[in-house]
C-alpha distance (Angstrom), angle and dihedral (degrees) to the residues before:
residue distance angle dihedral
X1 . . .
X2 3.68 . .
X3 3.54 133.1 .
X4 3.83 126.1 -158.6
X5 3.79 129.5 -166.6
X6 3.68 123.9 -152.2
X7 3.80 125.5 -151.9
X8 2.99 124.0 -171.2
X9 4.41 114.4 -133.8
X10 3.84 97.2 -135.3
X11 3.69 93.4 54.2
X12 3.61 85.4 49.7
X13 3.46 98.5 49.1
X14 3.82 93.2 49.2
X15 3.64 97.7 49.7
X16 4.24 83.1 48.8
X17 3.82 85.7 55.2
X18 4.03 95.7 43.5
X19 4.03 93.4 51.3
X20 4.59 84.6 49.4
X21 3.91 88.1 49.2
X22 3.73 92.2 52.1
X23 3.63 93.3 37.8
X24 3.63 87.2 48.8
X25 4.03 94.5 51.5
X26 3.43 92.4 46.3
X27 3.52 92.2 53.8
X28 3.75 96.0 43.2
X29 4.61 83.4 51.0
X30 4.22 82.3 49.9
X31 3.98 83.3 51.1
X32 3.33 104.0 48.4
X33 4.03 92.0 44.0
X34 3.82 89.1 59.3
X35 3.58 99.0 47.0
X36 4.10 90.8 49.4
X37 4.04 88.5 39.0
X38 4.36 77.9 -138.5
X39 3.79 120.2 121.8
X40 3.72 88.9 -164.9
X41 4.26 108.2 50.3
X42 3.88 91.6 154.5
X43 3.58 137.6 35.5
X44 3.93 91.4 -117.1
X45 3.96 92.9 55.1
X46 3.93 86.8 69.6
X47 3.90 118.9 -4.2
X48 3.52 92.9 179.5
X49 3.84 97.1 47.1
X50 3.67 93.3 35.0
X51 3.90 93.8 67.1
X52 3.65 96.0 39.7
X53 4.08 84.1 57.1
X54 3.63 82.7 53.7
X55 3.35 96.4 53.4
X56 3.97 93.7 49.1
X57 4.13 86.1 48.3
X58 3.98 84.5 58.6
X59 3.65 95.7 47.6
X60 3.74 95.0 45.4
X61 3.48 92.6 53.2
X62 3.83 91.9 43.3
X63 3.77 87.4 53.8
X64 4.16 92.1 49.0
X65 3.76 91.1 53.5
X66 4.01 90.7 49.6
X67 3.74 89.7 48.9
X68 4.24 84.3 47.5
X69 3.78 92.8 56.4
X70 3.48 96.8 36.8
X71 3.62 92.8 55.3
X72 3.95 89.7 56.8
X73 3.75 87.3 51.3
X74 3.59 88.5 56.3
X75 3.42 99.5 51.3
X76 3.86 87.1 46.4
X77 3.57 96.5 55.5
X78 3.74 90.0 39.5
X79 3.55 92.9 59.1
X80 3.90 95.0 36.8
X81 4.56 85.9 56.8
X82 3.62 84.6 44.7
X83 3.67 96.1 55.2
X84 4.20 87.2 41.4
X85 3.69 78.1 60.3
X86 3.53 98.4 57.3
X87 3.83 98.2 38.8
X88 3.88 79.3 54.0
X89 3.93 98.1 52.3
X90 4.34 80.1 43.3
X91 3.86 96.6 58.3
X92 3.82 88.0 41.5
X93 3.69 88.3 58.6
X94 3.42 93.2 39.9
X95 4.35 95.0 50.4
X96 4.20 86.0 54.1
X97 4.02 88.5 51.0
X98 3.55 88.0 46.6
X99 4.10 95.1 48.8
X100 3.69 88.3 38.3
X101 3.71 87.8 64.3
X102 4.01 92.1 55.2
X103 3.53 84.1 76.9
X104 3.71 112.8 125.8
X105 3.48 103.3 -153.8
X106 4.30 86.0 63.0
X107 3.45 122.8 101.6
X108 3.33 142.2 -136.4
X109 4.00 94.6 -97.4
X110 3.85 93.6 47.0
X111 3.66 95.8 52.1
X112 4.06 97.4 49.4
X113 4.23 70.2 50.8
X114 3.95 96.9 55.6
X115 4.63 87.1 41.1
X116 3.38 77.9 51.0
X117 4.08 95.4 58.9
X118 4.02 82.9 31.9
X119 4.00 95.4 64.6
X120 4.00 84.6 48.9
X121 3.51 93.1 61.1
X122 3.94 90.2 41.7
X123 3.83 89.5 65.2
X124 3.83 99.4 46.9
X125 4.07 90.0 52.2
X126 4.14 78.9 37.6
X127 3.80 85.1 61.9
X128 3.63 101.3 31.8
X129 4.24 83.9 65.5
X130 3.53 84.8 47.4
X131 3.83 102.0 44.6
X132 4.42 123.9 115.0
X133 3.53 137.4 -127.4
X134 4.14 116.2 -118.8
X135 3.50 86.7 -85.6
X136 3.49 97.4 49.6
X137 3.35 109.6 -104.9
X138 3.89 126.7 127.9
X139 3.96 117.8 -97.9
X140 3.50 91.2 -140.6
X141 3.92 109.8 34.4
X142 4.32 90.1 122.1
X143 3.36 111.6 -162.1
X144 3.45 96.5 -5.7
X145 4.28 132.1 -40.3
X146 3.95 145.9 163.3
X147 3.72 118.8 -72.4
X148 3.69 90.7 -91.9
X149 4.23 105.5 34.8
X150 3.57 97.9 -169.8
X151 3.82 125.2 66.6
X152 3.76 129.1 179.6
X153 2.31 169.3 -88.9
X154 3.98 97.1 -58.9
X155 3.82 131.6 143.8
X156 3.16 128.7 -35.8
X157 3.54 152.7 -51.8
X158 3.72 80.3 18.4
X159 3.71 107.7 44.6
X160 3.60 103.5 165.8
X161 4.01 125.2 18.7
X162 3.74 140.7 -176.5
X163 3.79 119.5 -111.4
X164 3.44 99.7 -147.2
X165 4.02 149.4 51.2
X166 3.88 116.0 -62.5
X167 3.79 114.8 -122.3
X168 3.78 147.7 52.1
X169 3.92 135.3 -86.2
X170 3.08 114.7 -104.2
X171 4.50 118.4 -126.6
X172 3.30 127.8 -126.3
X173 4.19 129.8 -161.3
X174 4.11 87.2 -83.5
X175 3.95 110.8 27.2
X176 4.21 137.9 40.1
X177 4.00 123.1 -153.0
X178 3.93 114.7 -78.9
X179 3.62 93.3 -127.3
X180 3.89 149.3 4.3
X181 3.64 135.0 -87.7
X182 3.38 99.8 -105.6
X183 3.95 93.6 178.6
X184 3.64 88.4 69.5
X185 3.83 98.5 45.2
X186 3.82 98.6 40.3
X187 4.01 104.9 30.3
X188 3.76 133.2 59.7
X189 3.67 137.5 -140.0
X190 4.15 116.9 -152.0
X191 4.23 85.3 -136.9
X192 3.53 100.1 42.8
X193 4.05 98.0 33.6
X194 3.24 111.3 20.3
X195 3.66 94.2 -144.6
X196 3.86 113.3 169.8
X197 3.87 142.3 148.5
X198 3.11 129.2 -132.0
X199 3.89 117.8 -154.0
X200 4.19 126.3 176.1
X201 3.96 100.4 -131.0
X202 3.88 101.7 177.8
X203 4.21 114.1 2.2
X204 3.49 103.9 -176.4
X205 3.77 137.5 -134.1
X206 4.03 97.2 16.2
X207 2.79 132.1 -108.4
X208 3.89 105.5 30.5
X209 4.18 103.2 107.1
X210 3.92 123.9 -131.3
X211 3.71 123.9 178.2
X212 3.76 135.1 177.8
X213 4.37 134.5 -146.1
X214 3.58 125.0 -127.3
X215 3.91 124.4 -66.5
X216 3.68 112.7 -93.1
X217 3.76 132.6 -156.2
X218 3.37 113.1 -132.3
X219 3.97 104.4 157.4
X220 3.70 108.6 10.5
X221 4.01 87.3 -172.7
X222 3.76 83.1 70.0
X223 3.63 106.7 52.7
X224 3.89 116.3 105.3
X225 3.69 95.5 179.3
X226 4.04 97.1 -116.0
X227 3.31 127.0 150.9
X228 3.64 118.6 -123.9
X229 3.48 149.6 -165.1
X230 3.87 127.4 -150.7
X231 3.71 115.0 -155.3
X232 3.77 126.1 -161.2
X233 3.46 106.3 -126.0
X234 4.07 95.3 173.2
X235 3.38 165.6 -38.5
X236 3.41 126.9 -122.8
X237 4.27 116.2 -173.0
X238 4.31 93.8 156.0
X239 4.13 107.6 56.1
X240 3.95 78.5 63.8
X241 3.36 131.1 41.4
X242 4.04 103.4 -138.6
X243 2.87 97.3 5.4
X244 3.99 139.0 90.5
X245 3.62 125.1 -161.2
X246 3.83 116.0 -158.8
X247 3.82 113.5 -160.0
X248 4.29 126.5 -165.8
X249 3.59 146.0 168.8
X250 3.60 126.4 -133.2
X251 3.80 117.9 -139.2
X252 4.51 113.6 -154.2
X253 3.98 116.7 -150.6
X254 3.16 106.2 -152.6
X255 4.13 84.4 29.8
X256 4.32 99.9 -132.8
X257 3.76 104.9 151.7
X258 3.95 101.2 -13.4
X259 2.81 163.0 108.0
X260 4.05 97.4 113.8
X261 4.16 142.9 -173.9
X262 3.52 135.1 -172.1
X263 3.66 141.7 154.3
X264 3.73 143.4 -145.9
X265 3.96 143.7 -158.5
X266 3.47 134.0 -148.3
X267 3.78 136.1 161.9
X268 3.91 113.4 -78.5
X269 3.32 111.0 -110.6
X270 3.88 101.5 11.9
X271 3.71 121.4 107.4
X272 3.82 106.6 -75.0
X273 3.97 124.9 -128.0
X274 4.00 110.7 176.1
X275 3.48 110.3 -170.3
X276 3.98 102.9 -158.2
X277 4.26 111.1 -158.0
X278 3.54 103.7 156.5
X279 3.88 89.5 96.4
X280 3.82 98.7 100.4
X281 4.25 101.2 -107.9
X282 3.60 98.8 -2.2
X283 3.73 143.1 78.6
X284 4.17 138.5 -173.0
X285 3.68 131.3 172.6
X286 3.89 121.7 -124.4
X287 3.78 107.6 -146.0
X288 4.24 124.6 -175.6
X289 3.45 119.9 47.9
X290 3.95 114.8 -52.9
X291 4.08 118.7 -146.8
X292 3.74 123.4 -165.2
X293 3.61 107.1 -83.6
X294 3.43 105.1 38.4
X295 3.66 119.3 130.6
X296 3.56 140.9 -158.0
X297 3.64 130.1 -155.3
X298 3.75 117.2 -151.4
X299 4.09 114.3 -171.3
X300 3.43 129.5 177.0
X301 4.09 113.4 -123.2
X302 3.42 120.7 -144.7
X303 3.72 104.2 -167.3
X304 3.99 143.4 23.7
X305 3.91 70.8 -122.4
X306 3.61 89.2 61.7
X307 4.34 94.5 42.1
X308 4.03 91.8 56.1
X309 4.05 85.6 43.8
X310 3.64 95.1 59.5
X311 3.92 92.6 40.3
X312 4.06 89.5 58.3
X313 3.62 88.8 46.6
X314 3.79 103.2 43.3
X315 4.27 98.6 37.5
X316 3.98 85.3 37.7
X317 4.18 87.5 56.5
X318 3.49 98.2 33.0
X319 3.91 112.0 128.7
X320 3.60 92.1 174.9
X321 3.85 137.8 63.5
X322 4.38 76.3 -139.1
X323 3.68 93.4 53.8
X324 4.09 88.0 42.6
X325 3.62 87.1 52.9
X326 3.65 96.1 48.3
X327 3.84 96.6 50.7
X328 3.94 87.7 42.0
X329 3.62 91.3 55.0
X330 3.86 96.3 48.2
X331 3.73 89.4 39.7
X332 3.56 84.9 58.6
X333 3.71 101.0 46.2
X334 3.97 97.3 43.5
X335 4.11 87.3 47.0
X336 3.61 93.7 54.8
X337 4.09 89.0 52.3
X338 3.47 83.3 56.1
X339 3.86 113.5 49.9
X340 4.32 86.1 43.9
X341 3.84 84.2 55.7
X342 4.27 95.1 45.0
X343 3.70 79.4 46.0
X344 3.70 102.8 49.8
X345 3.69 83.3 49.1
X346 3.86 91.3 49.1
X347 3.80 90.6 49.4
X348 4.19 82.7 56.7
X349 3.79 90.6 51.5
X350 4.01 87.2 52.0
X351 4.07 86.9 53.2
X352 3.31 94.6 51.4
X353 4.14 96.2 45.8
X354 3.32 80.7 53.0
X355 4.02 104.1 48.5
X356 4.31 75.2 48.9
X357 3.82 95.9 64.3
X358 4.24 85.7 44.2
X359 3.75 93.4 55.1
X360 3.85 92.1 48.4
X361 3.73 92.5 47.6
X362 4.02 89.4 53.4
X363 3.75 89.8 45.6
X364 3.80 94.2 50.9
X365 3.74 82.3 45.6
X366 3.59 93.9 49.1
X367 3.81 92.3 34.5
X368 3.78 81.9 67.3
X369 3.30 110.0 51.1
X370 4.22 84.5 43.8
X371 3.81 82.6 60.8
X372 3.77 97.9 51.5
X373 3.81 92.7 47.1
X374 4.09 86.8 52.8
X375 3.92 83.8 53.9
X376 3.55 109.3 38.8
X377 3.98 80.0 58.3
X378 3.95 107.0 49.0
X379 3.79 103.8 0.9
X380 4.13 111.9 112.5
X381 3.68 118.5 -132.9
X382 3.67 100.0 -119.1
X383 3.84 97.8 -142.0
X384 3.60 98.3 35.7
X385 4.14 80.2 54.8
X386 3.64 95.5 42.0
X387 3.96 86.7 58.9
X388 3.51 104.0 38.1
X389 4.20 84.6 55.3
X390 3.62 93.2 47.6
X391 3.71 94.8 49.8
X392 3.91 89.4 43.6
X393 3.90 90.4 48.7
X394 3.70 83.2 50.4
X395 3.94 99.8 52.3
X396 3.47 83.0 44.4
X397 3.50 103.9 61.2
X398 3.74 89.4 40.7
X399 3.81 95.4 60.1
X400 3.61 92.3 49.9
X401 3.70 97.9 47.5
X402 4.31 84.7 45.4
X403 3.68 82.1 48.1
X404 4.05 98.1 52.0
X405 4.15 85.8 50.5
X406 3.76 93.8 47.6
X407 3.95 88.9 52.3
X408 3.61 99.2 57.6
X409 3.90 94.7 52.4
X410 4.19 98.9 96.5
X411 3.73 121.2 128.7
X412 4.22 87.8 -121.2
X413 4.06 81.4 62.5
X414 3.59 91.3 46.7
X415 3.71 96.0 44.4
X416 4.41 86.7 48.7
């Protein structure tokens, strides 16, 4: 027997036209990946890859606004260890002024000349404290301070003060602190510094000469942060034979634990070195020849400010190459306190310059590895796309050329 199967043309035709359309999408999808070089263009290409692009997209531009800030930090704390620098090079100046003017063979005149040159080089490191970032914010504001954090020089005991909130910002693994502490480079604390000047108030029976060192710390647990005065009381050169024995009494403003005595010996007639340690954690050596009714006065300073201050005022009134001498020599001693503390603080600002270039070597690092997540998930693979449009284009063009055959076979074309 025989079987026959009828089809009908139209249904033909349309199922022709159905398969071109689809080939015809498709092609046009293949298309528009190659142009965009993405295999996801739309969310319903690849749900699943299409949100973990999203995701990367988010994290890259996380990690560009980290890398934004922190590059404004840098440039902060760049400027802020520059300026350290130059404060530093300005007290260095300012400490061979000072010991220039310990000369004896000066006068009067030329030292209130060298003060003079001194209180110019005060203001400069006065506005170097002082000075802004590009954005104007201070360099050395801490934790947080008025536009201008240091203030002086005002009343006393506390001639000059900082504005603001002691301390330094803490970093994290993508930003560094805006700015410095400059409470801790600029100011001074009597326990921690032992910062103190030393000024002769009433030396007796001109013109013998008596001098003293540096304050020491020797038990910062002990310091209160008085002032004090130490008082000659006398000088006994008999109840010994050689030797003299120089007695005082230590006056304590604010009065904590005092008042104090002591006494010391040396051989008459040798070069005399009192060390003086009844001042609860400190110590300083009186050198010359002491007299009854000499006094000292020992003061707490609370700045570098504060040091350069009293070394205009005592070279600048110095009548004598002894008083000179004194104020060089404390000059001297409180200066040095200060540029080790600017540069302690400058070492910091070179840590954290350097914890900057870590963090943007991790976020390039990281930025990478965001950026090859983002195109493992919607990038196309040019060659597999290349080939897949090719073969498409092919199919295509085959189904419409199959398709322009197919039409013509009707019996009216048959019968023409």
């Amino acid at each position: 027997m025989s079987s026959f199967l009828r089809l009908g043309s139209a249904n033909a035709y349309d199922t022709a036209l159905s398969n071109i359309m689809n080939r015809q999408s498709s092609l046009a999808n293949l298309q528009e990946n190659l142009t965009s070089g993405k295999r996801v263009v739309r969310a319903s290409d690849d749900p699943t890859a299409a949100a973990q692009a999203e995701r990367a997209v988010t994290r890259l531009a996380r990690i560009q606004t980290d890398q934004r800030a922190l590059e404004a930090q840098r440039n902060s704390i760049t400027q802020a260890e520059a300026t350290l620098g130059d404060v530093n090079d300005a007290l260095q100046n300012f400490r061979e002024l000072a010991a220039s003017a310990g000369n004896a063979s000066h006068s009067a005149l030329e030292r209130k000349a060298i003060a003079t040159q001194l209180t110019g080089l005060r203001d400069q490191i006065f506005a170097f404290a002082n000075r802004k970032d590009t954005n104007g914010l201070p360099l050395f504001s801490a934790l947080g301070s008025a536009s201008t954090p240091f203030v002086g020089p005002q009343a006393l005991p506390q001639d000059y003060t900082f504005n603001g909130l002691p301390g330094q910002v803490a970093s994290n693994e993508v930003a560094i602190p805006y700015a410095l502490d400059g409470d801790r480079a600029f100011m001074n604390l009597p326990a921690r510094d032992g910062v103190f000047n030393v000024t002769l108030t009433n030396v007796a029976a001109p013109p013998h000469e008596i001098r003293t060192g540096g304050v020491q710390l020797t038990n910062p647990a002990l310091v209160t942060g008085s002032a004090y005065a130490i008082s000659i009381t006398g000088v006994d050169t008999t109840s010994v034979p050689g030797t003299t024995t120089v007695t005082y009494d230590i006056a304590e403003n604010p009065n904590v634990t005092g008042p104090f005595s002591g006494s010391a010996s040396y051989p008459t007639n040798s070069v005399v070195n009192i060390a003086v340690t009844a001042i609860p954690g400190l110590s300083l050596n009186i050198m010359g020849a002491p007299a009854v009714g000499d006094t000292m006065a020992v003061d707490p300073r609370p700045s570098v400010f504060s040091v350069m201050d009293d070394a205009i005022r005592d070279i600048g009134n110095a009548t004598t190459s002894n008083a000179a001498m004194q104020a060089v020599g404390q000059a001297l001693n409180n200066v040095d306190i200060g540029m080790s503390r600017i540069s302690s603080v400058r070492g910091q600002a070179g840590d954290l310059l350097n914890r900057a270039d870590r963090i943007s070597s991790n976020q390039e690092k990281r930025s990478i590895q965001v950026e090859g997540d983002r195109s493992r998930a919607e990038d196309l693979d040019m060659v597999k796309g290349v080939s897949d449009f090719q073969n498409q284009q092919t199919g295509y063009q085959a189904a419409l050329q199959s398709y322009a055959q197919v039409q013509k076979l009707s019996l009216f074309n048959y019968i023409s």
